[in-house]
N, C-alpha and C positions, 0 to 999 in steps of 0.2 A: 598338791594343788591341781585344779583341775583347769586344761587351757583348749581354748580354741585353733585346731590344728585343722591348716587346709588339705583337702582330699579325704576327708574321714571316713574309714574304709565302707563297703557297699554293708556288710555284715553289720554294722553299727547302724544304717539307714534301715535297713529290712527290722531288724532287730524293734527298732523304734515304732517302725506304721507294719506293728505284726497284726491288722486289720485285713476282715476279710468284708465285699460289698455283697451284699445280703439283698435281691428283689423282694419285694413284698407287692400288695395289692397296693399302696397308697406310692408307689415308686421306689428308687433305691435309696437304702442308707449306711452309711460305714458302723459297721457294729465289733467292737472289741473283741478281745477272747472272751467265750462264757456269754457271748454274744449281748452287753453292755446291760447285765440284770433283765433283758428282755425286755426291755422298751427301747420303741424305735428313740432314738439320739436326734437333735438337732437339723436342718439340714443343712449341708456343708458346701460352704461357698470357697472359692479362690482367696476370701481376706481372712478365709475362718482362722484365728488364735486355739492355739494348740497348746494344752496344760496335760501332764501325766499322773501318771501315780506308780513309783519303781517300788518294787517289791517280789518278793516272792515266798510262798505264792500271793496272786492278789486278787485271783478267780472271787471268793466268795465278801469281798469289799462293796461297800455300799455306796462308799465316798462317790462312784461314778452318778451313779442315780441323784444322787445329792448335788453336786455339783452341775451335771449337766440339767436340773430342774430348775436351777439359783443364774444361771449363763441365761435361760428362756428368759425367767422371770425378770430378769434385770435386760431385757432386752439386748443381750451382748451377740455376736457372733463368734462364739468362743463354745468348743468342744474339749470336755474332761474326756481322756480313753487309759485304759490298762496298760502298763508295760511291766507284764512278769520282766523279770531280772534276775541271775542266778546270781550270788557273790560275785564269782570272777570275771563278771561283766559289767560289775557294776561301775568302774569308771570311766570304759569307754560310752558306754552308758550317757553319764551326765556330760560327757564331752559332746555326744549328739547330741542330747537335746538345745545344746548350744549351736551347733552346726546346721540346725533342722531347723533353729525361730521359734522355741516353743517358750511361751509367756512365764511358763512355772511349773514345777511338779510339788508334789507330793512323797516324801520318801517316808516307809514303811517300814515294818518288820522283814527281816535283819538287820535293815542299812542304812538304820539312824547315828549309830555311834560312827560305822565307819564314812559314811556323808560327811560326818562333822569331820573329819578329819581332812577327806578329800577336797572338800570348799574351804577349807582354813577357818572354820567356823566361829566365833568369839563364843562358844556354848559348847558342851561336849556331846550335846544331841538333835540331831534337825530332821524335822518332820516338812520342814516348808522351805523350796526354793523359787528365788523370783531372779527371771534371767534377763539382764536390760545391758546393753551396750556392750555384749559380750563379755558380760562377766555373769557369775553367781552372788548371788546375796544369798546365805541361808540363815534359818532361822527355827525356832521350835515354837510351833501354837498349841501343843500339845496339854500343856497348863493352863487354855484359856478358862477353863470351867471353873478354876477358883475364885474367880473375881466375884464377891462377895460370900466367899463362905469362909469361915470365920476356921484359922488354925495355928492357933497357941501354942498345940503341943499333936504335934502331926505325929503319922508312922507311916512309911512308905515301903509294900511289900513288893519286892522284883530287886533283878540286879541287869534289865535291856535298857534299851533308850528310854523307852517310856519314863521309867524308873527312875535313868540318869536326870530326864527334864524336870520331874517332879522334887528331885532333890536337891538340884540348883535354884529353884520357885520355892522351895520351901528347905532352906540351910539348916535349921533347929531343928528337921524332922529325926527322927532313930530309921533306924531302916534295917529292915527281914527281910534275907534270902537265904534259899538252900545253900549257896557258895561261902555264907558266911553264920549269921547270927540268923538261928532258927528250934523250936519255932517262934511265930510272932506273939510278942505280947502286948495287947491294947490296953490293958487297962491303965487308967487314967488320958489317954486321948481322947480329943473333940474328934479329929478329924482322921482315919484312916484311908488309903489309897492304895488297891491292889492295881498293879502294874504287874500283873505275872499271867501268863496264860492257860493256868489251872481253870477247868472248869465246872468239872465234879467235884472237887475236893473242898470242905468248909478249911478254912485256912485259918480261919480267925475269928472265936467270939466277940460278935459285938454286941452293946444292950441300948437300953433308950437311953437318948438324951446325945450316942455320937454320932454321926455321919460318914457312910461309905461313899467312896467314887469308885469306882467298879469298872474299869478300862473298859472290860471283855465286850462283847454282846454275839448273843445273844446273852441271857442274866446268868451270872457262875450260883453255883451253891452256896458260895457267900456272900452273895446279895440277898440269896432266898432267906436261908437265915438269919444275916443281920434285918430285916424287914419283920421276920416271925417273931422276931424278938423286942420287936419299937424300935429300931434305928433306922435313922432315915437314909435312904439308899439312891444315888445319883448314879441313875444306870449310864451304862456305854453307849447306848446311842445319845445320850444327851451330851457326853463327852465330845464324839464324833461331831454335833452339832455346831457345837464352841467353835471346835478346834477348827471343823469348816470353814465356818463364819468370816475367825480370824484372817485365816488362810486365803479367801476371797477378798478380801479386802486388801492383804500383801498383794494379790497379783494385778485386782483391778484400780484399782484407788475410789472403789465405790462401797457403800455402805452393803452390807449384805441383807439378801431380802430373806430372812428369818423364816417367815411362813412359810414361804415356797420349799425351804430346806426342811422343814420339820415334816410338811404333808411327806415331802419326799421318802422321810424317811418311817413314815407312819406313826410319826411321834402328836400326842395329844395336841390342844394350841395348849398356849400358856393361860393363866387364870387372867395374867395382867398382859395389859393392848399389848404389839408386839414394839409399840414403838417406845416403852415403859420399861420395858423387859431387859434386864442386865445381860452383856453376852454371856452366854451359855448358862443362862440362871434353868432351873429347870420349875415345874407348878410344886407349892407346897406342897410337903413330904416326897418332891420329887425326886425322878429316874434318869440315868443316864442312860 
C-alpha cells in the first residue's frame, strides 16, 4: 500500500516536476519531457491542478495533447504533464504525487499490474488514479470502449495490464499469449481484442462480419488486415479516446468534452452529434 509519508525525499520531488521552462515568442510555458508533443500547454497559475501520466517510457504518448486540450476546453485550471518512471521508482513515485497535490495520474505500460497491487486495488489492473484526502482510489478505464459493442464470445490477445483489464470486462473471453496458448484462434468470435504490443506481425485472421479493438496506435498489421478483409477495426486512438474520456471524468467530476479530445487527437468527429455519441463509440465501421 502506498502512504503518505512526511518529508518525502528531494529525489521524489525533482523526479515528479522533471519540467523544464521553455521562452517562446508568446512568453513562458512549462513544457514536459519531449517538450509536451510540441504545443505550447496551458498557462500555469499558482491554483493550477496537476494530473500525470507514470510510465516508461512515455515520450511518444499522446494522452498529454489529449488531455491538456479537454482541461482548455472544459475551461479548468488543470495541466496533464509526463512523468517517465523506471520500475524501481515506481512507488516512491505515487507516494509523491501524493505529497505534491496532484489531482490524478495516469499509469501506463509497465505499471499497470504493479499500481494495482501498490493502491490495494479491487482490480488486478489500473490505468487511472484519483488522489482526494490523501489517499489513492485506483481504477482501470481502459475497457471504456466496449460500451456498446456487442461480445458473446470474445478472444483477448496479451498477457500486460491491458490484457489483464479486458479479461476482468470480459470473463467468458479465451485468451492468446506467447506465455501461454498460442497461436490465436478467432474463428467463431464476434469480438477480438489485441492488448499485445506487436506491430508488424498479423497475429490473427480476422474476416467480415467480427470486430477488432486494436490497443496499439499508431494501426498494427492486424488492424490492416483485419479491415482488408471486411472486419470492422476500432483502432487505438479510439481506445485512447474512451479511456480518456473516462478518465476525465474520475478526476474532474465533469462530463468530458469529446470534441475537443478527438480534434486533439486528429480523430474524425463522429457521424452522430457528440452529445448522442456513446463513450468511446467510434463512426461506423469505425477506428480506434
Amino acid at each position: 500500500m502506498v502512504h503518505r509519508e512526511p518529508g518525502v525525499p528531494l529525489g521524489v520531488v525533482l523526479h515528479l516536476l522533471r519540467f523544464e521552462v521553455v521562452a517562446g515568442e508568446r512568453g513562458e510555458h512549462v513544457a514536459g519531457r519531449g517538450d509536451m508533443n510540441r504545443h505550447r500547454p496551458p498557462d500555469v497559475s499558482g491554483a493550477t491542478r496537476l494530473v500525470g501520466l507514470l510510465g516508461w517510457p512515455v515520450e511518444q504518448s499522446l494522452s498529454p495533447r489529449m488531455h491538456n486540450a479537454a482541461f482548455a476546453a472544459a475551461g479548468l485550471d488543470w495541466l496533464y504533464v509526463p512523468l517517465p518512471t523506471p520500475p524501481e521508482e515506481l512507488e516512491p513515485a505515487l507516494a509523491g504525487l501524493l505529497a505534491l497535490g496532484f489531482a490524478g495520474a495516469n499509469i501506463t505500460a509497465p505499471h499497470k499490474l504493479a499500481a494495482a497491487r501498490l493502491c490495494g486495488a479491487g482490480t488486478g489492473s489500473v490505468n487511472t488514479i484519483a488522489l482526494r484526502d490523501g489517499q489513492i482510489q485506483a481504477s482501470s478505464t481502459d475497457t471504456a470502449i466496449l460500451d456498446g459493442l456487442a461480445a458473446e464470445h470474445p478472444v483477448v490477445l496479451g498477457d500486460g495490464g491491458a490484457a489483464h483489464a479486458f479479461l476482468e470486462a470480459l470473463p467468458h473471453a479465451r485468451r492468446y499469449s506467447r506465455r501461454a496458448a498460442w497461436p490465436p484462434d478467432v474463428r467463431h468470435a464476434d469480438l477480438v481484442v489485441n492488448a499485445t504490443s506487436a506491430r508488424d506481425e498479423v497475429l490473427a485472421d480476422l474476416e467480415a462480419g467480427q470486430i477488432l479493438v486494436d490497443l496499439p496506435y499508431p494501426e498494427t498489421a492486424t488492424a490492416t488486415a483485419a479491415r482488408a478483409a471486411g472486419a470492422r477495426v476500432v483502432p487505438g486512438l479510439e481506445v485512447l479516446l474512451a479511456q480518456g474520456a473516462a478518465s476525465f471524468e474520475i478526476w474532474t467530476g465533469k462530463p468530458a468534452p469529446l470534441e475537443a479530445m478527438r480534434s486533439a487527437l486528429g480523430l474524425p468527429a463522429p457521424r452522430t452529434s457528440p452529445e448522442h455519441e456513446p463513450r468511446g463509440a467510434s463512426p461506423a465501421g469505425g477506428v480506434l
